[in-house]
N, C-alpha and C positions, 0 to 999 in steps of 0.2 A: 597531372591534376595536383591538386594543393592537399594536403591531409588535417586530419585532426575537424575541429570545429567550424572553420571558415569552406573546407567541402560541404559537411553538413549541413550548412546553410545554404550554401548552394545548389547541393541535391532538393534541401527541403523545400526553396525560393523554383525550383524548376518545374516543379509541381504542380506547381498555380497555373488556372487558364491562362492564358497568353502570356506566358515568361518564358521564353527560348533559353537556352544555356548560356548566352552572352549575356543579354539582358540580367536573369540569375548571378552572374558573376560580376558585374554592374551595382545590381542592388546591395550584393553582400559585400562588398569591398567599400558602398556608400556604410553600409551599417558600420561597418568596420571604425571607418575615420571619422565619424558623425560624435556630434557629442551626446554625453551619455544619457543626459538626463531627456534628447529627443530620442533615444532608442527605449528612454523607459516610459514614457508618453504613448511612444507607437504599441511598447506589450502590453501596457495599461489598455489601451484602444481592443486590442486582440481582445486580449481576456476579456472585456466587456462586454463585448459581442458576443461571446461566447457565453457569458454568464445570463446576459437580458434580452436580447432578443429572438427572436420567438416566429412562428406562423401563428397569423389571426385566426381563428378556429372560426371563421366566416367565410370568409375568401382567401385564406391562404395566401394574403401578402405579409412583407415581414411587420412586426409590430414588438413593442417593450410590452403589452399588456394582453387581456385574452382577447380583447380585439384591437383595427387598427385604426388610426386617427380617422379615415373614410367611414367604415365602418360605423362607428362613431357617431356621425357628423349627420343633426340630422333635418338638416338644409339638404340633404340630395336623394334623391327620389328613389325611392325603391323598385320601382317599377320596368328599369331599362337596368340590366347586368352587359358588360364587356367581357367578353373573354381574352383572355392575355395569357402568355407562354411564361414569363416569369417578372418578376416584382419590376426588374427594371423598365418592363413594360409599360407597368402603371404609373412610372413619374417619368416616364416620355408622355404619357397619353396626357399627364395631369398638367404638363410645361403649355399645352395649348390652352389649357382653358375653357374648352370647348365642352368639356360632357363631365355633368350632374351628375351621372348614375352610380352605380357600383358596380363593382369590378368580378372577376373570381381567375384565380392564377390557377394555369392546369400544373404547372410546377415541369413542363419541358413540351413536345410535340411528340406524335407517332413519328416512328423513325423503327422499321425492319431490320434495318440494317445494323441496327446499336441497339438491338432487344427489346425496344419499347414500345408496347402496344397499349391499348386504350386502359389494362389494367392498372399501370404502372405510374396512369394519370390520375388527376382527383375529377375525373370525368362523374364517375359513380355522388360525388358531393356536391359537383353542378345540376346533376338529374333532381337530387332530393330538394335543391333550393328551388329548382320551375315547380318542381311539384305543389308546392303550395299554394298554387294558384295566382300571385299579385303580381306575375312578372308578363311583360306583354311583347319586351321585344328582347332578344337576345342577341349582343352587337359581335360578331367572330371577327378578334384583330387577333390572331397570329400573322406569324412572319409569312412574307408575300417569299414564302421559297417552298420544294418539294413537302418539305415533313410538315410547316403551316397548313400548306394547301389543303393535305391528306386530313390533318388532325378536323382543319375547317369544312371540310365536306363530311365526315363521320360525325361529328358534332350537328350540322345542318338534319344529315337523315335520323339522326334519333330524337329529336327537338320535335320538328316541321312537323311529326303526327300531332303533339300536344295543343296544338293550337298559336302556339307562340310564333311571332313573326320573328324572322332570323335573317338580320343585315351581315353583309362584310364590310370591311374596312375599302374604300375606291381604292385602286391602286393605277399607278402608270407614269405618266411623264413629269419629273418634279421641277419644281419652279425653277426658274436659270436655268434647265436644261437645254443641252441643243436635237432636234432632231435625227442629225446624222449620225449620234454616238448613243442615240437608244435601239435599244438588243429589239427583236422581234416581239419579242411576251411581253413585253413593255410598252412596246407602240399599239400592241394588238389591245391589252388591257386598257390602253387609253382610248382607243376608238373605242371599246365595248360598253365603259362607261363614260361614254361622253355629253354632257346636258346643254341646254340652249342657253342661250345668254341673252 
């Protein structure tokens, strides 16, 4: 291994979600021969982030102020909430164009396995926003895998008494797909939700 500064950075670079130790040793060796004033651009960047943004204390996507620009914005209907696993969620869902409403980030998925149960979500801060009464459909897009699924059906059974109608996200065969190379749960969810044309 290398010592002194240029480890440490690549200890610290290996850290990060999806940085393997090559990759790690890639970035730091770019930092290295990069010029300097873009490596003081990038700690500027860090620190920034670090200094101003923030969770919307609404929905718990990120935001620079006490709430976030959706939040906000009030052209979109309060009446229909999406649930999402975390922020980048919401600027996948928001690249379609498709849906007005407002959002709330549980901030990860039920997952036994990695200690995280319904406490550990802002499950408890979804509850108190139906509570108010103006919400009519509650739309469950976590991820179409085991801990989505779990999180979306314990969400569904504590909802469904309030009165509130509770969608999921369709899932199944994606466009340009071919037949032959989709898995079971895949084909099976596409026949389940399949509509008339």
């Amino acid at each position: 291994m290398y010592e002194g500064a240029i480890q440490d950075l690549i200890d610290e670079l290996g850290r990060l979600p999806g940085v393997g130790p090559k990759s790690a040793q890639r970035i730091a060796f770019h930092v290295l021969s990069a010029d300097p004033a873009d490596i003081t651009r990038l700690a500027g960047a860090l620190r920034k982030v670090k200094d101003l943004v923030r969770f919307c204390t609404t929905c718990f996507n990120v935001a620079e102020s006490e709430q976030c620009r959706i939040c906000r914005d009030p052209r979109r209907t309060d009446e229909v909430i999406c649930v999402v696993e975390e922020p980048k969620d919401v600027v996948a869902i928001e690249r379609t164009g498709e849906f007005r409403g407002r959002y709330h980030v549980l901030g990860g998925a039920i997952n036994p396995l990695e200690g995280i149960g319904p406490d550990n979500l802002r499950i408890r801060e979804l509850m108190s926003r139906l509570s108010a009464g103006t919400i009519r459909e509650l739309i469950l897009a976590t991820d179409p895998n085991t801990e989505g699924e779990a999180t979306a059906t314990y969400l569904a059974l504590m909802v469904k008494p309030m009165g509130i109608a509770v969608t999921r996200l369709a899932s199944g065969l994606p466009v340009g797909g071919d037949l032959e190379y989709a898995d079971e749960i895949t084909l099976g969810r596409a026949f389940e939700g399949r509509r008339a044309v």
